[in-house]
Residue, then its C-alpha position, 0 to 999 in steps of 0.5 A: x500500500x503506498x500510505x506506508x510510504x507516504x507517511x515515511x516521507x512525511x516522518x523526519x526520513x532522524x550517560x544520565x539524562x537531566x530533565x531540564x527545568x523550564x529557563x527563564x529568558x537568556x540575555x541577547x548580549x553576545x556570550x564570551x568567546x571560548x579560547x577554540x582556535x577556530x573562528x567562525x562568521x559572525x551570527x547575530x543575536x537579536x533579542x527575541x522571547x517567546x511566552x509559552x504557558x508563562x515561561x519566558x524563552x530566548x530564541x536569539x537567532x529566530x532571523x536565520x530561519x527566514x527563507x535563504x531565497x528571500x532573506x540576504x542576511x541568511x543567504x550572506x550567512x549561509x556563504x559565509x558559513x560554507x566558506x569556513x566549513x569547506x575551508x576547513x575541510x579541503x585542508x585535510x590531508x586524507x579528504x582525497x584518498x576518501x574520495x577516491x575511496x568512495x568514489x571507486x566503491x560507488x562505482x558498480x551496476x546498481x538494479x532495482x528488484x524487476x515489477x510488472x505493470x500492464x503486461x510489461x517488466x520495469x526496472x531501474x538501473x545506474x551503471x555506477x556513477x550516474x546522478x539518477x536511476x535510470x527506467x528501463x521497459x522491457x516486454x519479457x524478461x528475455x527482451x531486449x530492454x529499451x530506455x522508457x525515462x532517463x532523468x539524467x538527461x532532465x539538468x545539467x546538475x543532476x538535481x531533478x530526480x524521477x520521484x515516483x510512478x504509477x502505471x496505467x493497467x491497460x499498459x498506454x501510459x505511466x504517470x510520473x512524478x518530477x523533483x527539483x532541489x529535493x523538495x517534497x513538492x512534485x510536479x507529475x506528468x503522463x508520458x506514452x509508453x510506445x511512443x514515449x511522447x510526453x503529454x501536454x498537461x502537468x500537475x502541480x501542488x503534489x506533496x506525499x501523495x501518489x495517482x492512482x489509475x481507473x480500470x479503464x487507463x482513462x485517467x487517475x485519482x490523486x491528492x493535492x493541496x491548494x496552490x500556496x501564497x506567493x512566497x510560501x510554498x516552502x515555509x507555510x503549512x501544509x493545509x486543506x488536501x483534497x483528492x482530485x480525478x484526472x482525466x488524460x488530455x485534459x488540463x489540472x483546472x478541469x480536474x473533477x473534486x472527488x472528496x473533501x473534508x473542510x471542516x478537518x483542514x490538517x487531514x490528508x488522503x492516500x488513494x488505492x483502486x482495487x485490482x478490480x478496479x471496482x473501488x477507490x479506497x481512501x486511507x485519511x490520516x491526520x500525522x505520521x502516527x498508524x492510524x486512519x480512518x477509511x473511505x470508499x467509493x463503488x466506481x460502478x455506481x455513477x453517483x454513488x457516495x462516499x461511504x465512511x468504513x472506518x469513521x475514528x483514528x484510533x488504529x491503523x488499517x492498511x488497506x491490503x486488497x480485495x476480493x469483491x466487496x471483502x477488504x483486507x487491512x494490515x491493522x494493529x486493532x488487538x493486536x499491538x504487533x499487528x494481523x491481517x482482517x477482513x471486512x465485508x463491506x456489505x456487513x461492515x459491523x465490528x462483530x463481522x470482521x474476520x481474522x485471517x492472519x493473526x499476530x504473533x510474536x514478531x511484527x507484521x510490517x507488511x502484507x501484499x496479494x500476489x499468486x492467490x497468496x499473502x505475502x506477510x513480511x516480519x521483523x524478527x529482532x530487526x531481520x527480515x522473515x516472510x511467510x506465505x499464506x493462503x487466501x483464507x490464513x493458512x500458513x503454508x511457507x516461510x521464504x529462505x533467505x541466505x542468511x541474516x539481513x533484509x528482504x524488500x519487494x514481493x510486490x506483484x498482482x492476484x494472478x501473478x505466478x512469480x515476483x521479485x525481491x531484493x536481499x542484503x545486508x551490512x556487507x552484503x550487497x543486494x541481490x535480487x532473487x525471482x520468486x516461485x509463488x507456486x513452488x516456493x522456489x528462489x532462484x538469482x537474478x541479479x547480483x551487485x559486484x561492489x569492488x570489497x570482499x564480503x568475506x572480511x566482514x563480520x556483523x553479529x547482534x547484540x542486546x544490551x540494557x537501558x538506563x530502565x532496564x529495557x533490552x534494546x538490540x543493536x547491530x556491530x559490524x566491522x572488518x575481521x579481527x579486530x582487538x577489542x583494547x578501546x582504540x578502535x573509531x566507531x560510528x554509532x547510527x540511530x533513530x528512534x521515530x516514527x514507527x520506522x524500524x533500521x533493520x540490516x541493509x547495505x550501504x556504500x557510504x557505510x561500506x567504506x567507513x569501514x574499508x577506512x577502518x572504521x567499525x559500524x553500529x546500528x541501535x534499534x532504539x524505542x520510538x522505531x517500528x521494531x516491535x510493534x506499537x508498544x516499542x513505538x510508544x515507549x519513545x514518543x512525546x512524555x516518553x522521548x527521552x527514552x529514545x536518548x537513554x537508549x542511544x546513551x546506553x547503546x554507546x556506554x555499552x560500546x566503550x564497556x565493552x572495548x569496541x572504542x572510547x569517549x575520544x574514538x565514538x562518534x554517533x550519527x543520525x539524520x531528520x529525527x535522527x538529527x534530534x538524536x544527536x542533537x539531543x545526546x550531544x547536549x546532554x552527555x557532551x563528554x561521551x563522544x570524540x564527533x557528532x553528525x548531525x544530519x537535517x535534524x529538528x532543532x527547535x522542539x518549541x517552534x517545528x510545528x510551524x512549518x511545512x510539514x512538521x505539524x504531523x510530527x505532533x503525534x511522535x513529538x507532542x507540541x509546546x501549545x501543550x503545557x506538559x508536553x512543552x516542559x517535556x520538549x523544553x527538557x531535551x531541545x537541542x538548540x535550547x538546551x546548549x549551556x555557556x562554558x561547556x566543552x562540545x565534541x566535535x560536531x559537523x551538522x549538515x543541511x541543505x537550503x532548500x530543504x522543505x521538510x526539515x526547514x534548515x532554521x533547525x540547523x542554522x539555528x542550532x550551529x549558531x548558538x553551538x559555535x556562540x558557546x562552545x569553549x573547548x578545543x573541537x571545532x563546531x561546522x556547519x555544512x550546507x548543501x545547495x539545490x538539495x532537500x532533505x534527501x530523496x532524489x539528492x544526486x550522486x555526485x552531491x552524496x559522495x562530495x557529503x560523505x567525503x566530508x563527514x568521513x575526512x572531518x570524523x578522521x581527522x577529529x578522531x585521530x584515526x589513521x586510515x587503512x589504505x588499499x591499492x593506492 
């Protein structure tokens, strides 16, 4: 179902903790400036307070979150900024052999699991080094494949990114989705597949939504908002989604309203068409938290109504597919770990809905309907397990993989005899597989040839403990035969959000951390999805701080057990991920030798007031709320930076046109770093031009950061590089 995905992109895709008494407004005069040896661009400080539930709050750099595009004082800050980052940066001697490094080992096919869509297979390719995947059609998979869209052909920069597709079902036409600077705003058009011509009219104002064709290929359904005020579109709030019919050959002004709910303004839709193309389901969803209400409409019926099946937001249902009028839906309703359910549409009632999967002990992330079968996907302690079953719950077989890791795919249609998945791991680069729905069979299809040697790698899984006594798993890999005497430089990774599980997966960018001698851990904090609701809950709003303790935890266990020491850790995260270390920097500043905080979210008193970070309220809570604004003033990472404390290393990233995570959030917090560190290590600030908050970054911009991040962790950990083939 695309809501899952949707939701992900929406979610910020990021020692004794003291819980911090509400601080009375902070002086606007400039603090003394530490003895750090680095000098920074000047960042002014405005005397600006805040008045939440009585409490009187300092934000002296509230200008720097004005637009770069309309601000010359930020845009002037932000060069500044850049100047004496990349000046720093291009000093390091190993910075070229890290490129060279990265570059090299990015420099291998890349394939996407093959999908079948309107009687023809479609893949996405990138022979190593170019900025965006490629889409290749072919008509069988013995077939000569043919270029269908090459989005590097689209800027010189490789900045506009291919961002989603949706196929037609009669195979005419496919609807695509186009990405400029790494907004989250799309632009989508309908290209002819034959003939490969574009057609005239575009759609515009997409944001977290995806079409959905008709039976008959005759036009789709979608979701947008209403075009923004001037200036807007990257800061406002992002309010009143309806869903729209698209009719092909027709302009976006003649597009027909298919629903709408005025009197909930912050409600957003995703759209599915059954298989049969009988019905159009709409999932509504208010936040990133899993739970929907649900809405169908018969398209048999000419004027027929929207219907309300599930009418409150107190559970998730995913909407699985159909079998005529029976639903299936992916759902936690008793069932914190999550089963599958039916519901007959024409006896809608509670009391007749029927279990067809129930949970287990591990958690149900994903259900699909392909060959007359439920592909169930699992989380077991963070590793993929896939079961098959039958239409009416049987259990009939568990998939085989090779060994620990992550699957992804399974995707396909009810008559489908065969799908496609992808496996790998930490250090094993991904392989895709077809799959025998019939016989249960796996057979190879295509395997990655990443220049390294798998075999010089370990991982293993270990549980260790909480400041609460929680077990919480964590990943360690690194190269073979390491001695365990605290030397060695660690990078700890986390995230702790939304529901969102870091289960094992293959990363070049991680890959050559660890070609440079570096050892990789991965904590599976609470707020993830990998356990279900109840872990997820656990590290939300009140609950947060449980996310850093864990993360706390997990790096005390590391230097416990001789993996590294204070000076050799660094930990890393990205978006909410961005807060995790924003926030354990602040809190335990003398635990780690660096920190890399990523597009993270700074300020917890304001995030709610820009773009998309209102539905981040279901994790985070929000400060209208007087409770949960003494719990958010506790752990926010731009207010919780003390004058006169010695700060590790830190290197935060972002990028200036980033609408999801506004970069406010890291200027603001750089800012106020750099204003009040008073030890030695420096405090930079990187920041990305023409790139969002990640997705569709291009290739070159992502190897250029990664050389940056893994040269300053060199440097600031006193690591002595392992070099190979030079």
């Amino acid at each position: 179902m695309r809501l899952s995905a949707t939701l992900m992109m929406i979610a910020v895709l990021v020692g004794v903790a003291v819980a911090a008494e509400p601080r009375a407004a902070e002086s606007a005069e400039p603090p003394i400036k530490p003895p750090q040896g680095h000098k920074y661009p000047e960042s002014e400080r405005v005397d600006h307070v805040d008045v939440y539930h009585g409490v009187k709050v300092a934000d002296p750099y509230r200008w720097l979150e004005d637009d770069v595009r309309e601000s010359e004082d930020v845009a002037n800050w932000v060069a500044d900024q850049n100047a004496v980052t990349f000046g720093y940066l291009n000093e390091i001697p190993e910075r070229p052999y890290i490129n060279k490094l990265l570059t090299k080992l990015w420099n291998y096919e890349k394939f996407n699991s093959p999908f079948k869509a309107g009687g023809r297979y479609y893949y996405y390719y990138n022979s190593g080094l170019q900025n965006q995947y490629v889409l290749y059609v072919q008509d069988s998979l013995g077939s000569e494949p043919r270029v269908l869209m090459d989005p590097n052909t689209w800027s010189e920069d490789g900045t506009v990114a291919l961002s989603g597709t949706a196929f037609s079902s009669d195979g005419r036409y496919v609807a695509y989705g186009v990405q400029e600077a790494g907004s989250d705003w799309r632009k989508w058009k309908i290209r002819e597949i034959d003939s490969g011509r574009v057609l005239d009219e575009e759609l515009e104002w997409i944001k977290f939504n995806s079409p959905v064709w008709s039976k008959d290929g005759n036009g789709f359904f979608y979701a947008r908002y209403p075009e923004p005020s001037e200036d807007a579109e990257f800061q406002a709030l992002n309010l009143n989604m309806k869903v729209y019919y698209h009719r092909v050959g027709s302009p976006q002004s003649r597009d027909v309203l298919v629903y709408e709910y005025p009197s909930e303004p912050s409600w957003g839709y995703g759209c599915d068409v059954s298989e049969d193309g009988r019905y159009l389901v709409l999932t509504v969803w208010k936040g990133t938290d899993d739970k929907y209400r649900i809405v169908y409409r018969d398209l048999a019926e000419p004027y027929g109504l929207p219907v309300e099946l599930i009418t409150t937001f107190d559970n998730e249902y995913t909407f699985v597919g159909n079998d005529g009028p029976v639903f299936f839906f992916k759902t936690d309703l008793e069932a914190p770990l999550r089963r599958l359910i039916a519901i007959d549409t024409r006896k809608p009632e509670k009391e007749n809905w029927k279990e067809i999967i129930p949970q287990t002990k591990e958690t149900l992330r994903g259900v699909g309907l392909v060959g007359n079968t439920f592909v169930a996907s699992y989380l077991k302690d963070a590793k993929t397990q896939v079961n098959i079953h039958s239409m009416r719950g049987e259990f009939i077989r568990e998939v085989e993989f090779p060994g620990i890791g992550s699957a992804s795919g399974f995707g396909g249609k009810r008559n489908d005899t065969e799908t496609f998945y992808t496996f790998d791991s930490f250090a094993t680069p991904p392989s895709i597989y077809r799959y025998d729905i019939i016989t249960g069979k796996s057979t190879p299809f295509r395997q990655a040839n990443v220049k390294f040697n798998p075999d010089d790698y370990e991982t293993k899984q270990v549980f260790y403990e909480s400041k609460d006594g929680t077990n919480v798993p964590m990943f360690i890999v690194h190269r073979k035969g390491i001695t365990l005497d605290g030397t060695n430089p660690t990078l700890l990774y986390g995230y702790g959000g939304f529901n969102i599980p870091l289960p094992p997966r293959f990363s070049i960018t991680r890959l050559g951390w660890m070609e440079l001698g570096g050892v990789f851990a991965v904590a599976n904090l609470r707020g993830g999805g990998e356990y279900g609701a109840t872990w997820h809950k656990a590290g939300t709003k009140l609950q947060k701080q449980n996310v850093f303790d864990d993360f706390i935890a997990a790096s005390e266990w590391l230097i416990d057990k001789g993996y590294t020491s204070k000076k050799k850790l660094a930990i890393q995260g990205g978006s909410n991920g961005g807060l995790l270390v924003g926030a354990c920097l602040t809190q335990r500043p003398d635990l780690f030798g660096a920190c890399l905080p990523a597009v993270g979210v700074m300020d917890m008193l304001r995030f709610h007031k820009f773009t998309a970070g209102r539905f981040w309220v279901d994790d985070y809570g929000s400060s209208d709320n007087e409770d949960e604004f003494e719990a958010l003033l506790a752990y926010s990472p731009y207010h919780n930076i003390k004058d006169g404390v010695s700060y590790p290393a830190t290197l935060v990233t972002t990028a200036d046109t980033d609408d999801r995570v506004v970069p406010g959030h890291s200027f603001k917090f750089a800012a106020q770093l750099q204003a009040s560190q008073s030890g030695g290590a420096p405090v930079m600030i990187r920041i990305e031009t023409k790139a969002g908050h990640g997705a569709g970054k291009p290739t070159a911009k992502i190897i250029e950061e990664y050389t940056d991040q893994w040269s300053f962790l060199v440097k600031n950990l006193g690591m002595k590089i392992r070099r190979v083939d030079e």
